[in-house]
C-alpha positions in Angstrom: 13.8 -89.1 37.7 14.0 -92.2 40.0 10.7 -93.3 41.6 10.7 -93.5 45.1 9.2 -96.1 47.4 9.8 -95.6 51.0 8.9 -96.4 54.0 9.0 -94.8 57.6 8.1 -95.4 60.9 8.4 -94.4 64.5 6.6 -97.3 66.0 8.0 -97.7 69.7 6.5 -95.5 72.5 8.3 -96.1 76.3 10.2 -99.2 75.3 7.5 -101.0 74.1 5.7 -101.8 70.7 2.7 -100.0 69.6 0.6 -100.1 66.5 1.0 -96.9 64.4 -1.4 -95.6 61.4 -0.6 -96.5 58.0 -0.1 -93.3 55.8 0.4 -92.9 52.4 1.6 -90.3 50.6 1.4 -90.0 46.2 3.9 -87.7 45.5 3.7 -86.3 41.8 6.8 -84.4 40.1 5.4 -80.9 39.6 2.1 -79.4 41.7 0.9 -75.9 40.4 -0.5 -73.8 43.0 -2.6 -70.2 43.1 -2.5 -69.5 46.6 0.4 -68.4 48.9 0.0 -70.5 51.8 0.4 -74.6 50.3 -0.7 -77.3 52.1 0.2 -81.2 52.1 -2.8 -81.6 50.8 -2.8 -79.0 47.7 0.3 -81.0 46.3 -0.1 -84.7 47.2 -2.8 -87.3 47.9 -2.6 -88.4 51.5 -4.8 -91.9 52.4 -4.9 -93.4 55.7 -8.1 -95.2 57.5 -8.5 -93.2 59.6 -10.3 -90.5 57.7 -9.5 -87.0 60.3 -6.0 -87.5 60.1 -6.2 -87.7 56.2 -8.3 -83.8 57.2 -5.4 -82.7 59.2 -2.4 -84.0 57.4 -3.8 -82.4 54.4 -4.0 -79.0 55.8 -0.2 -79.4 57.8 1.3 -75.7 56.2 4.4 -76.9 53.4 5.3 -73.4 52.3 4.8 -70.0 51.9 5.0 -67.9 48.7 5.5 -64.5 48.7 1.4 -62.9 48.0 1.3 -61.9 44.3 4.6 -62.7 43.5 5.7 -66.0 41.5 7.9 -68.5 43.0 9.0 -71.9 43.1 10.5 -74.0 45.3 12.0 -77.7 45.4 10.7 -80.3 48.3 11.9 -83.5 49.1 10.2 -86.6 50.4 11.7 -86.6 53.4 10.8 -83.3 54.2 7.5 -84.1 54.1 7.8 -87.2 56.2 9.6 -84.9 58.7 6.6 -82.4 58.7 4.3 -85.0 59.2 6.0 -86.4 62.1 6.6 -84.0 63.6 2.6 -84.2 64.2 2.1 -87.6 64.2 5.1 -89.3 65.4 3.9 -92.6 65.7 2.4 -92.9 62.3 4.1 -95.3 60.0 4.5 -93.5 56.2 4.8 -94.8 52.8 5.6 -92.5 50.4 4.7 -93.3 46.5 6.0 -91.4 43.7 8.6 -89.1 42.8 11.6 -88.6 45.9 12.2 -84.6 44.7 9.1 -82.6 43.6 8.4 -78.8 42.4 5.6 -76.7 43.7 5.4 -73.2 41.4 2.8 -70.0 42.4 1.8 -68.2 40.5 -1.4 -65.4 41.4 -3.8 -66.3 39.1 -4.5 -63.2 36.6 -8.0 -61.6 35.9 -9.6 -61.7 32.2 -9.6 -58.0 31.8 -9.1 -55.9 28.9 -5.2 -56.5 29.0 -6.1 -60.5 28.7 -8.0 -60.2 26.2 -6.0 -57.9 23.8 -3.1 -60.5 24.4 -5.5 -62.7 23.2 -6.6 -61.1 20.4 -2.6 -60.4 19.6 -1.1 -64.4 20.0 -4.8 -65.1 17.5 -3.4 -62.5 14.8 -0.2 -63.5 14.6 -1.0 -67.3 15.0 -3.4 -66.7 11.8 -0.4 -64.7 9.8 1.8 -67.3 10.6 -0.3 -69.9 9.4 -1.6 -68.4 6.4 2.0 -67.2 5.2 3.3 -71.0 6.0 0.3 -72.6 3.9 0.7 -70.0 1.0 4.3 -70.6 0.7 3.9 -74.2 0.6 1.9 -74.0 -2.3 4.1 -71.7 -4.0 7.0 -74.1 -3.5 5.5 -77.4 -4.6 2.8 -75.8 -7.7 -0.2 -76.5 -6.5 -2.3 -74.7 -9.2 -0.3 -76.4 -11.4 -0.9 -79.7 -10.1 -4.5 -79.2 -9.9 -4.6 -78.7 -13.4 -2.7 -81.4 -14.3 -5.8 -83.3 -12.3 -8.1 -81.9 -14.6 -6.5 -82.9 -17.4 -6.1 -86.4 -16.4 -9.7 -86.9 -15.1 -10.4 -85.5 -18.4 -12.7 -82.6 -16.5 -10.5 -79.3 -17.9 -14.2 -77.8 -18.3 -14.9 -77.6 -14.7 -11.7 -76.0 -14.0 -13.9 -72.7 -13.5 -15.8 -73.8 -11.4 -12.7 -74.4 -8.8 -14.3 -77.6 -7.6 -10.3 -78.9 -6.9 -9.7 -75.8 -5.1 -12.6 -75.9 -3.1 -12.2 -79.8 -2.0 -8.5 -79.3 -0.9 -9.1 -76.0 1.1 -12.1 -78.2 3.4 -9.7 -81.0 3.5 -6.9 -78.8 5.0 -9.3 -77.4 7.2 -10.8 -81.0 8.6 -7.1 -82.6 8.8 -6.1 -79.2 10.9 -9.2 -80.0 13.1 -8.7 -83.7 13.2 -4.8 -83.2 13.9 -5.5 -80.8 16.7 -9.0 -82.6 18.3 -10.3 -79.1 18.7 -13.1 -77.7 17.1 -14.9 -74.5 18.7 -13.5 -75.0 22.5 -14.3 -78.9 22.4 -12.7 -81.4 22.1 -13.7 -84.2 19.9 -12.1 -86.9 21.7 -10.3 -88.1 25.2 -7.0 -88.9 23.2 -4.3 -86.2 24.4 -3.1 -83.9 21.3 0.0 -84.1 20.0 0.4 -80.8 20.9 -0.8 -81.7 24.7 2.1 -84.8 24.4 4.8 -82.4 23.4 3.8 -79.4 26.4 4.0 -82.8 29.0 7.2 -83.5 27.5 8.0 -79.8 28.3 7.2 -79.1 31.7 8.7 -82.7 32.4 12.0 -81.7 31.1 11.6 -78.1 33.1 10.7 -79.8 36.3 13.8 -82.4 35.7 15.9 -79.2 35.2 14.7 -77.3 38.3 15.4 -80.2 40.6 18.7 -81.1 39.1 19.8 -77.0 40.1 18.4 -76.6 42.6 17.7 -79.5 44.6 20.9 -79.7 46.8 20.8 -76.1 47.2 
């Protein structure tokens, strides 16, 4: 989406020339939101000097979602300006960021039992899928075979009992899984986003482009 960099002002009062407040406004593309009444403030950062109108600005009402039910809806700069000056409207705005922007509610669910058995579900089948994914890659590409063709090479076929081959390539999968993923019992092992993290940016990006594109001039 094109950035936008605007600038609007309303800076004459009974003929004459009068110095109006500098606002700013840092628009981002898509603004989550768990409550049904959304302020300027919940999906933009507003900066001014003088510090009370930034309070007010930021609670100036932008929508209201249906209670419970989810929603989205598509804003545009200028309807934020218009909002604003409707309030202030003297007050000289800059807005930074993204011209069209999507704000989505959704009522935030509680973890009860029903969470947690979906939980419990996406884990089951996640560990299936995996385990049937690595299992038949080792079936396709003979890896007990290749392992003994190791043994034979390092000229160690008498520790082939003891699965020692076996063993190291099962903790390596496991520590390039954990390394691949920077996860490792709920922390995360570095500030680096995931691939995984990349790809579900690229994905709500591409939803957000989508929403505005339908429904913007609507």
């Amino acid at each position: 989406m094109n950035k936008f960099l605007g600038m609007y002002n309303t800076n004459t009062s009974n003929g004459g020339f009068v110095m109006s407040e500098k606002i700013y406004l840092k628009i981002d593309q898509q603004r989550y939101v768990k409550k049904p009444r959304v302020t300027i403030g919940d999906v933009m950062t507003v900066y001014c000097s003088d510090k009370d109108m930034i309070e007010k600005i930021g609670h100036i009402t932008l929508a209201e979602f249906t209670l419970g039910k989810y929603d989205r809806k598509v804003f545009d700069a200028l309807d934020v300006v218009g909002i604003i000056q409707k309030e202030y409207p003297d007050a000289d705005i800059e807005c930074l960021g993204e011209c069209d922007f999507v704000v989505e509610y959704k009522k935030p669910e509680k973890e009860g039992t029903v969470h947690w058995i979906k939980v419990a579900v996406i884990c089951f089948i996640t560990m299936v899928g995996s385990g049937y994914g690595i299992i038949a890659y080792n079936n396709d590409v003979s890896t007990t075979d290749i392992f003994d063709r190791v043994y034979e090479l390092l000229g160690a076929s008498a520790y082939k009992a003891t699965n020692a081959m076996e063993i190291a390539y099962a903790v390596g999968l496991f520590i390039g899984i954990v390394i691949f993923y920077d996860h490792f019992a709920g922390q995360k092992l570095s500030k680096a986003p995931t691939p995984l993290e990349i790809e579900m940016d690229k994905y709500d990006k591409d939803i957000s482009e989508s929403v505005i594109d339908r429904e913007g001039g609507k």
